[in-house]
NUNUBA-817795 format. One record per residue (C-alpha): residue number from 1; x, z, y. Coordinates in Angstrom, 1 decimal. Layout:
NUNUBA-817795
(pt NUM, (X, Z, Y))
...
***
This chain:
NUNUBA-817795
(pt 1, (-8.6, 2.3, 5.1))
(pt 2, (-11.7, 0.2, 7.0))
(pt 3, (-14.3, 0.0, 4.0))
(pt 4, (-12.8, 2.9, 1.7))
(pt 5, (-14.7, 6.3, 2.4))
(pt 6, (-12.8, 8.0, -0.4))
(pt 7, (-9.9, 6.8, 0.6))
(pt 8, (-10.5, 8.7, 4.4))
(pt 9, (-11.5, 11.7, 2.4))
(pt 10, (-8.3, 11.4, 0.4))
(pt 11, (-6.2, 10.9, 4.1))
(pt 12, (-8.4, 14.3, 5.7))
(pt 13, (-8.0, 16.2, 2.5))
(pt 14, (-4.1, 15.7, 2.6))
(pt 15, (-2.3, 12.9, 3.4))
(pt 16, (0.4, 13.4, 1.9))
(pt 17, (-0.8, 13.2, -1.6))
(pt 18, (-3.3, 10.2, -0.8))
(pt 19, (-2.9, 6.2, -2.1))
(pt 20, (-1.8, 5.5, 1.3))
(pt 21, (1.9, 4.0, 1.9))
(pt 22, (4.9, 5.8, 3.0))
(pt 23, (4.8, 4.2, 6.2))
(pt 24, (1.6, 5.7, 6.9))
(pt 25, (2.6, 9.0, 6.0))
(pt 26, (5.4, 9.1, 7.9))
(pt 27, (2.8, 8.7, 11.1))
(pt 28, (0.9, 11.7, 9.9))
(pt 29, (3.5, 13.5, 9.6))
(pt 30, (4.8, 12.5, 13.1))
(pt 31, (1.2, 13.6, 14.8))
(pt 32, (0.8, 16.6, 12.8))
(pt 33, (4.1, 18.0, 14.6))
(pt 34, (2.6, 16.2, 18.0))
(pt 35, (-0.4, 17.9, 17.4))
(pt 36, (0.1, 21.4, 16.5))
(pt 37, (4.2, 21.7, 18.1))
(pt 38, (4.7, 19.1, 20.7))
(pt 39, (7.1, 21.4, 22.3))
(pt 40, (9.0, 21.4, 19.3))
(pt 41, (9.1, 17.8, 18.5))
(pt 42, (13.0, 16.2, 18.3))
(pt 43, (14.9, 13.0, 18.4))
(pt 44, (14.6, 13.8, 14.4))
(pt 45, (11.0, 13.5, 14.5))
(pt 46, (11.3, 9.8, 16.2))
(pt 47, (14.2, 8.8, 14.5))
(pt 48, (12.2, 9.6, 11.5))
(pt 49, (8.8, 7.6, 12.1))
(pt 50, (10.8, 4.9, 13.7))
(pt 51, (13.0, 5.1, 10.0))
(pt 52, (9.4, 4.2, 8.7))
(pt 53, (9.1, 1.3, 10.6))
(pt 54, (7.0, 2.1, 13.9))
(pt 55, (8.1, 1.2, 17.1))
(pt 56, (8.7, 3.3, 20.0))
(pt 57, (5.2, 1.6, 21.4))
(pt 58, (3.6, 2.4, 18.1))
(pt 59, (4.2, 6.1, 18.5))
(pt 60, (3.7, 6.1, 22.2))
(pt 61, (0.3, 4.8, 21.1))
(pt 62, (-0.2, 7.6, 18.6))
(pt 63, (0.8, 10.3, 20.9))
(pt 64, (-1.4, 8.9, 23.7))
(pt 65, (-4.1, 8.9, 21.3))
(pt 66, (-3.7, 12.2, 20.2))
(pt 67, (-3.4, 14.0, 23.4))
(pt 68, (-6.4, 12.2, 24.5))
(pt 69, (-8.5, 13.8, 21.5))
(pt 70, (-7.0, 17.2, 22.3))
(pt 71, (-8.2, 16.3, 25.7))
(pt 72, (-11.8, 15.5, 24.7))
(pt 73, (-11.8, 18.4, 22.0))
(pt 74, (-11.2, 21.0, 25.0))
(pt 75, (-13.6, 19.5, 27.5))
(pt 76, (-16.4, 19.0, 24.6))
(pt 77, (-15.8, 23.0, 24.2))
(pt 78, (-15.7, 24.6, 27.5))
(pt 79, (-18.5, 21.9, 29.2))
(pt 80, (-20.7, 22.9, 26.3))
(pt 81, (-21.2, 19.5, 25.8))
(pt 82, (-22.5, 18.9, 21.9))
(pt 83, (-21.0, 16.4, 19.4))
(pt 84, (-22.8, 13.6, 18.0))
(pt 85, (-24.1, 14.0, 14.3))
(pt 86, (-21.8, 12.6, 11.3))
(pt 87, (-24.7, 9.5, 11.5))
(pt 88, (-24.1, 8.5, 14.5))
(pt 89, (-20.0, 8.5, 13.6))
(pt 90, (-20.5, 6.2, 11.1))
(pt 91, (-22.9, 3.8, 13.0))
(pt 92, (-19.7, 4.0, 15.9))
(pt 93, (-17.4, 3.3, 13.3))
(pt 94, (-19.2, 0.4, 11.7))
(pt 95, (-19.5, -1.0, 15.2))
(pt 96, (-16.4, -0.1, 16.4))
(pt 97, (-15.2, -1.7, 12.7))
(pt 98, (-16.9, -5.3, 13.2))
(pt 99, (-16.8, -5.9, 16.7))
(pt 100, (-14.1, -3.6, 18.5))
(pt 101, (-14.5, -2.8, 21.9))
(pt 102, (-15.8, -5.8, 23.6))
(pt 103, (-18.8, -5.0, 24.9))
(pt 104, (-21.7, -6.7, 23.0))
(pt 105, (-24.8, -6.4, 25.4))
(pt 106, (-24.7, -10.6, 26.5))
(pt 107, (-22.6, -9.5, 30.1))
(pt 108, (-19.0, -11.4, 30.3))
(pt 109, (-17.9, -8.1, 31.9))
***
């Protein structure tokens, strides 16, 4: 998806009817149950992504990922802390896109 923007629009409009493979949707649909019924999430629901072809560390991943956004979400909200403009998103991506995280300021942290 790196390089596509109408492709991410497709994905945040609806996966499931986006030019993305099955693979791919089957993670979507794993974290969409993570993220709005974790308490309801089954053996089922792994055996299913797993079906897809991720690995237990994959999902792990995904759901590590996803709690942590919930995480931020919550704190952003009650600290009143304010979210950066959609500009500054893209510049993070683009960075974030090229380089990773390795820090880039000369250091050899």
């Amino acid at each position: 998806m790196l390089g596509n923007r109408s492709l991410v629009d497709a994905v945040l409009q609806d996966y499931r009817t986006a030019a993305i493979p099955d693979r791919e949707k089957a993670l979507f649909e794993f974290i969409e149950k993570v993220n709005g019924e974790s308490s309801r999430l089954r053996k089922e629901d792994i055996d299913a992504a797993k079906a897809a072809g991720w690995s237990e560390e994959a999902l792990y991943d995904a759901i590590t990922v996803c709690a942590l956004f919930n995480f931020y979400n919550k704190w952003i909200d009650a600290t009143g802390v304010r979210d950066m403009p959609a500009a500054a998103y893209a510049v993070s991506g683009e960075r974030l896109a090229n380089f990773g995280y390795v820090p880039h300021d000369g250091s050899s942290r």
